[in-house]
N, C-alpha and C positions, 0 to 999 in steps of 0.2 A: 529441425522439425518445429512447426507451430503449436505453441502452444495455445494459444490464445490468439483467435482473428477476428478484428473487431473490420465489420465491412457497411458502409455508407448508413451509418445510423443517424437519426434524425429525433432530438429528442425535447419535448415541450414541458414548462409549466403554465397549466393551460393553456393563454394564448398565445405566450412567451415563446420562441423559436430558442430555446437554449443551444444542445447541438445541432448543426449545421452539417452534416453531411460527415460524419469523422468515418474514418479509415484508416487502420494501424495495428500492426499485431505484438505477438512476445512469443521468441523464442524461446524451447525450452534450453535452462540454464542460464538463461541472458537476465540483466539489470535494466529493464528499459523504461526511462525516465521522462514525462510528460511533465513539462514547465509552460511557465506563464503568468501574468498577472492575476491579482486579487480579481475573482469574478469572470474568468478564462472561460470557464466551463469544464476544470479539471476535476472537483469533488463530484459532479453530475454525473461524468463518465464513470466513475467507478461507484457510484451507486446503481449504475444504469448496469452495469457487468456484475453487479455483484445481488441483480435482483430485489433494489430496494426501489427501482423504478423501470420502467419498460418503454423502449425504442414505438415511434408509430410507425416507422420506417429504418430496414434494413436490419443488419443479423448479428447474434455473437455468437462461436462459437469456441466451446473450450475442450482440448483434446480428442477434436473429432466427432465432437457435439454438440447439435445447435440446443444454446439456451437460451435463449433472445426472450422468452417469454418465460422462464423456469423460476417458482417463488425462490428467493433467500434462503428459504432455511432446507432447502433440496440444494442448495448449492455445496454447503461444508461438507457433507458427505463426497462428495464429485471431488476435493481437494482445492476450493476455492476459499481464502479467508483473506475476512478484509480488518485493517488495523483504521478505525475510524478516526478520521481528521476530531482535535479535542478529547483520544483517548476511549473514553464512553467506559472505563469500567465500575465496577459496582463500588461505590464507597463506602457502604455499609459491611463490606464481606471484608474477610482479612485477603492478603497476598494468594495465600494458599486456597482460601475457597475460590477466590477469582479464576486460577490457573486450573483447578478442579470444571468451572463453568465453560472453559475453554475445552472438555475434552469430554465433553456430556453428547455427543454422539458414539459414544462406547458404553459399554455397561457398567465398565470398572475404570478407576485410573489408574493407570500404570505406572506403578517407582520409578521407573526409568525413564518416562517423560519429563519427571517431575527433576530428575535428578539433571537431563539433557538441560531442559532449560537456566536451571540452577548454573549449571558449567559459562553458559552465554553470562548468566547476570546473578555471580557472589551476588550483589548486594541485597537480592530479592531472596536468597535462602537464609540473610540475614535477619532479614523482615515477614518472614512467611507465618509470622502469628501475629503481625500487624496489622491495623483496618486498612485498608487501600488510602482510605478519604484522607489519611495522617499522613501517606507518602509525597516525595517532593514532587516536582511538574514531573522531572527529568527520571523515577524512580517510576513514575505511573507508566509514563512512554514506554519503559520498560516492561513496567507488567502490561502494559496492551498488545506489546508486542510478544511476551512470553504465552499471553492463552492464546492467540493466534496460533502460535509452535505449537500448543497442546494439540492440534488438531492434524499435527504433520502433514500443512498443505502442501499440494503440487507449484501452486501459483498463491503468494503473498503479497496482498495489495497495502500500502502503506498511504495514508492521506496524510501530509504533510506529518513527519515526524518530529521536525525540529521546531514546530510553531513553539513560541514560547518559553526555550529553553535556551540557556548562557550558553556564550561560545564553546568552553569546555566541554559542556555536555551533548552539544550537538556533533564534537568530533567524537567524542564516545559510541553514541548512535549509529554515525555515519561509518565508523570502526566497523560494532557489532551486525551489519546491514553488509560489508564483505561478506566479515567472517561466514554468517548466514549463507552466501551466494557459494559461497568456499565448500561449504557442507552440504550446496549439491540444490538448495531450496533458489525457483526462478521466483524473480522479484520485479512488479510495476510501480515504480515511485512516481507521487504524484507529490512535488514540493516546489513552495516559492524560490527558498535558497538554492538560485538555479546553479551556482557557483560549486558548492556540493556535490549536487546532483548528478553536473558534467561530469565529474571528477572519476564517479564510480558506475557512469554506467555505459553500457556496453553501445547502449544504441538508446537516438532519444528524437524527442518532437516536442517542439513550440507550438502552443494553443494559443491564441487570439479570439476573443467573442465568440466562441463557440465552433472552429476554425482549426484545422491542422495549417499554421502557414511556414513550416521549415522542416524537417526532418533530416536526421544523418547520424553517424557515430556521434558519442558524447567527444571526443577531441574535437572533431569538425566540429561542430557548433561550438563550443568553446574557443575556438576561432575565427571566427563570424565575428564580422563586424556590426550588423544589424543586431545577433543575440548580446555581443559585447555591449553597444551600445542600449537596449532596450533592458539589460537584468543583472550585467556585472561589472557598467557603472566606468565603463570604459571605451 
């Protein structure tokens, strides 16, 4: 079943033609992974789905509903969260208020969100009376990814997760990003380390300049000798 279908959107900064006509959906319970070069047009697309920017042409819609033009903040309720490329959470909050902000479309927070997430990342109910700003790159990634989960999305968008994180912690990540998929939550990864990315996901596309130019299972493209050649350097 589709979760998510995104159909010939066309998207500008100003006079900028950024997207070019994409096309490409996510099924539910699928990992579907969108790669490609610095300046692709991959962070666009998922602001543009996730209502921080609006198509002039063509549609999204999510579980059966078009949003193409629905603000941002009508989306988390819908079960749409996006984990922003650079993290974005509050530095001045501790761990704990952070995951509290993530679930502030409910009245209350509930111990058991708190505790679910905690299960994903010991190291953040270690730190849950910490300032965010004092956690490491690879400990924020975490908590951006944990108030995302505060919100028990249908669909979790991930902009590049590994920017900036050691190889260790990126397999970390790339771990807890199963595990995630395992426990039933669909996932569209938007990341450079297209090497990764193939790895775990179920079905994936190549962006170019604003450009769907390949699609297919993540094995088949990791196969490909154009993707080999153009992202893992072989």
């Amino acid at each position: 079943m589709s979760m998510l279908k995104i159909e010939d959107i066309h998207v500008y900064y100003g006079a900028i033609h950024a997207i070019k006509g994409v096309s490409f959906e996510v099924n539910e319970g699928e990992i579907v992974a969108l790669i490609g070069a610095n300046g692709a047009g991959k962070s666009t697309i998922l602001k543009t789905i996730s209502g921080l920017m609006h198509p002039r042409q063509g549609t999204i819609n999510f579980c059966g509903e078009n949003i193409t033009h629905t603000e941002a903040c009508k989306l988390l309720p819908k079960g749409l969260a996006q984990v922003p490329e650079g993290r974005r959470i509050f530095l001045q909050m501790t761990v704990q208020e952070n995951l509290e902000m993530g679930a502030f479309i409910k009245k209350t927070v509930n111990p058991d969100d708190l505790d679910m997430v905690f299960q994903y990342f010991p190291r953040l109910q270690e730190r849950r009376k910490q300032v965010a700003g004092t956690l490491s790159g690879g400990e924020q990634q975490m908590l951006a990814m944990s108030r995302a989960l505060m919100s028990h999305p249908k669909l979790m968008m991930l902009d590049e997760p590994s920017m900036g994180l050691a190889p260790i912690l990126v397999d970390q990540i790339f771990d807890i990003i199963k595990e995630l998929h395992k426990a039933g939550t669909t996932i569209l990864l938007v990341e450079q380390n297209a090497r990764k990315a193939l790895q775990i996901a179920d079905r994936a596309y190549v962006l170019e300049t604003g450009k769907i130019t390949l699609s297919g299972t993540g094995a088949e493209l990791a196969k490909s000798d154009e993707v080999r050649k153009a992202y893992l350097g072989g």
